[in-house]
Structures are given as C-alpha cells and as structure tokens.
C-alpha positions as MATLAB code, in Angstrom:
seq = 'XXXXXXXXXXXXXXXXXXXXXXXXXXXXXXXXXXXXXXXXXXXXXXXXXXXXXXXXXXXXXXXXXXXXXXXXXXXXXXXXXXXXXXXXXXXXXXXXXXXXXXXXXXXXXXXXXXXXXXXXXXXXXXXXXXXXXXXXXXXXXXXXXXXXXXXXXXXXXXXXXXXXXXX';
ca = [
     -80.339   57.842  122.203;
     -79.299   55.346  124.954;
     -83.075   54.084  125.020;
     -82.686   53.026  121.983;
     -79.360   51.640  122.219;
     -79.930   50.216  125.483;
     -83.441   47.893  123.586;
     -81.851   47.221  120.515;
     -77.716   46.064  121.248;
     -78.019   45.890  125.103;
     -76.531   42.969  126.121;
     -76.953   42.355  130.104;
     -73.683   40.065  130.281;
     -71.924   43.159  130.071;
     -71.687   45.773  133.275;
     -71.687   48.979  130.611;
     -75.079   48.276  130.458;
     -75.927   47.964  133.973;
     -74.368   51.688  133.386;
     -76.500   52.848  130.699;
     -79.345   51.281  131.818;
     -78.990   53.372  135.720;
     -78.186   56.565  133.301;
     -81.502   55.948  131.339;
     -83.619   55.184  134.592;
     -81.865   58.526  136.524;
     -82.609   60.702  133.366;
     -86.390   59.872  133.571;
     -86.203   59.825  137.064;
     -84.673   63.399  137.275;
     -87.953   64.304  135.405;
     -90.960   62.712  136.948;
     -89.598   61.868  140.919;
     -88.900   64.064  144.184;
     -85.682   65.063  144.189;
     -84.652   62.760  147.040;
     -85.230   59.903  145.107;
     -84.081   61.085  142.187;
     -80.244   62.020  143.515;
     -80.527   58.334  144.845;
     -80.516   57.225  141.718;
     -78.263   59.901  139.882;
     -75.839   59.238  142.599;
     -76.221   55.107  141.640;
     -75.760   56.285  138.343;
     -72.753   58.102  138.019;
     -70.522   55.874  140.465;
     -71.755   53.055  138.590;
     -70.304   55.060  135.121;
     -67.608   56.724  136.578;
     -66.593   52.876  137.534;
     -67.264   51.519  134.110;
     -65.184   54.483  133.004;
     -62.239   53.444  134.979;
     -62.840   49.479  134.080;
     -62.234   49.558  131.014;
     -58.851   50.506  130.995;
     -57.905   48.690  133.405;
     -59.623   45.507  131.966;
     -57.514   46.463  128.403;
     -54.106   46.401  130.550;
     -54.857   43.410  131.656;
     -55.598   41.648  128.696;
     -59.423   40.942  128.735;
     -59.747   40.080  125.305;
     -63.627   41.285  124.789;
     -62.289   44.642  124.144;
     -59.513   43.540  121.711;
     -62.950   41.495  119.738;
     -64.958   43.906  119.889;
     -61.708   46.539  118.267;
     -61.631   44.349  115.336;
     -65.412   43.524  114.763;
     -66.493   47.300  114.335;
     -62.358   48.869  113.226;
     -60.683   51.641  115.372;
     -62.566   54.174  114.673;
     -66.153   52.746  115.274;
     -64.666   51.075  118.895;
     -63.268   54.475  119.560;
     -66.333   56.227  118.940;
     -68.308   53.513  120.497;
     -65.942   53.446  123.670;
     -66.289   57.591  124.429;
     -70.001   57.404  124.242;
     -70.761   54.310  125.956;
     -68.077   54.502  128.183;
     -67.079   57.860  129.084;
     -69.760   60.488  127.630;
     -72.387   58.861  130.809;
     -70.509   59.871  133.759;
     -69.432   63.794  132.080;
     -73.198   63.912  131.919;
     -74.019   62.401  135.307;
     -71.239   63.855  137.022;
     -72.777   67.463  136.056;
     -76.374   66.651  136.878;
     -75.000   65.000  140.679;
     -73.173   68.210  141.338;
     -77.153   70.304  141.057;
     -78.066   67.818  144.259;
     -75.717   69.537  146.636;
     -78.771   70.309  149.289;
     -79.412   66.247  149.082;
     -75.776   64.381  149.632;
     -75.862   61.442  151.065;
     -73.743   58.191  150.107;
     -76.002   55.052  150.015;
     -73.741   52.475  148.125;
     -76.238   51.899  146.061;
     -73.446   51.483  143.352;
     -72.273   48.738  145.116;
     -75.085   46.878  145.875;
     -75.864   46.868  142.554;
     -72.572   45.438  141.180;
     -73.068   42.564  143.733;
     -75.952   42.232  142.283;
     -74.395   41.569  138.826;
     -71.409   39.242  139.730;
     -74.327   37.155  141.305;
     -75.709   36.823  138.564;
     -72.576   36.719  135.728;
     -69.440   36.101  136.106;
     -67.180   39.132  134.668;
     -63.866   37.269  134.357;
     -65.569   34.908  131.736;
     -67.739   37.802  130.192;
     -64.767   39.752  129.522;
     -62.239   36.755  128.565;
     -59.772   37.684  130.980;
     -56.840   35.386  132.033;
     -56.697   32.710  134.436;
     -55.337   35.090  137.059;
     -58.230   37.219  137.439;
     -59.835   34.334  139.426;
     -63.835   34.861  140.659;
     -63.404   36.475  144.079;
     -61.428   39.075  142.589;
     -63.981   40.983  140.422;
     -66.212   41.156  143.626;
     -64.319   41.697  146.471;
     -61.956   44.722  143.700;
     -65.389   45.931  142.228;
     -67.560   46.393  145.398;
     -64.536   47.953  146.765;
     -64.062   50.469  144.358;
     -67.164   51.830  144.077;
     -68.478   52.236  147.876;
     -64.728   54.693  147.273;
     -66.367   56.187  144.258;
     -69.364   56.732  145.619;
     -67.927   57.906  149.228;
     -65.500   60.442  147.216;
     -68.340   61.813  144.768;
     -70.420   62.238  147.963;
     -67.744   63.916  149.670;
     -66.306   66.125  146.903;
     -70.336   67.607  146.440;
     -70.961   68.198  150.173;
     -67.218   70.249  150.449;
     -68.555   72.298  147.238;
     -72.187   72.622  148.499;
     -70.699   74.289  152.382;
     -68.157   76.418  150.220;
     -70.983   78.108  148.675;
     -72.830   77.970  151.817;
     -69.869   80.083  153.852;
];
C-alpha cells in the first residue's frame, strides 16, 4: 500500500516521505537481507517515523500552514485519515518489528544523517510555510538533534528489554 502511494503522490519536498520511503525499503529489507543490515535500516526507519510522528504536531502549533492547505484540499475527515496512516500508522508498525532485533541493538544515527541529508537538499521552513521565526538553522540544528535522542532512546529502551529477558 505505501509502494503505491509512495510512486504515485510521493512528493520528495516533504520529510513524510523520506519516512515512508525508509518504511518501504526496511519492509523489503526485513525480507531479503541479514538481519544486521536489516535492523540498520528498521532502526533508520522507525526514528525517522517516530520523528515525523512528533513533527507534525509540533509544526501545526506553530502555524506551518501546509497542514492547514492540505486540511481544506482533501476536508477533515480525508486529512484525518490521511494524517494516522501516513503519519502515525509507520512507526506502530516499525516500532513492533525494531523491538524482534533485541540480539542486534546498536544506535548508528542513521536517522540523523539522513535528515541532514534532506535539509541539504530542501529547505523545510519554506516546504512547510512556516513563519519568519522558524529561520533555516533551526530545522537542522532542532531536527538532527531530536532524532540522534530518538534513536539513542529506541536503542536504549530495546537493549533494557532484551537483558530483562536475558536475567
């Protein structure tokens, strides 16, 4: 379903679909690659949703208009809809599969490279019509920040369940 989503609406301006994107590539990943590369990218995955999941909140309380737009193009129900699966559903999911790696934890900030990666190439205070305030180095400096905490905390939070079992 996200395959198809991902070709046919995807829009790479926007970081959900970074998101969906590393949820597609860790899905087929899970399948076909060692499991040491595949918790690489589930953990990628699922920091880079679970921040996408926490973004968009914050970028609606702070009046980034994209979301406001994109509320009255499609009505309330459709964005709500929309919003849960694109936004939300991903890192349920992920977070489930990461938790099976517990044998494999180890945080790469991966997550965060890869958001560099994007506000190299876009610029997110433009893409998602924020105010004047929310000035260029903030979206980097705030973003990379809060995922290598993600990331750190999901690796954390598996490891402590993985050595409970263990004892």
């Amino acid at each position: 379903m996200f395959t198809i989503a991902l070709l046919t609406m995807g829009n790479s301006t926007h970081y959900t679909w970074w998101a969906i994107l590393g949820y597609v590539v860790s899905t087929f990943a899970t399948a076909v690659l060692p499991d040491a590369v595949s918790y690489r990218l589930d953990l990628t995955a699922v920091a880079t949703s679970v921040f996408v999941t926490l973004a968009v909140p914050v970028l609606s309380a702070i009046e980034c208009t994209l979301f406001v737009e994109a509320m009255n193009e499609n009505g309330t129900l459709l964005y709500a809809i929309g919003n849960w699966l694109l936004h939300f559903w991903p890192s349920v999911r992920l977070l489930r599969r990461v938790s099976m790696h517990t044998d494999k934890v180890k945080c790469t900030h991966n997550a965060a490279r890869l958001f560099a990666l994007y506000v190299a190439i876009q610029r997110p205070s433009i893409v998602y019509k924020c105010p004047n305030y929310m000035t260029p180095p903030v979206f980097p400096l705030a973003g990379i920040s809060v995922l290598f905490i993600i990331e750190y905390v999901i690796s954390i939070k598996i490891q402590a369940s993985h050595n409970a079992q263990v004892a």
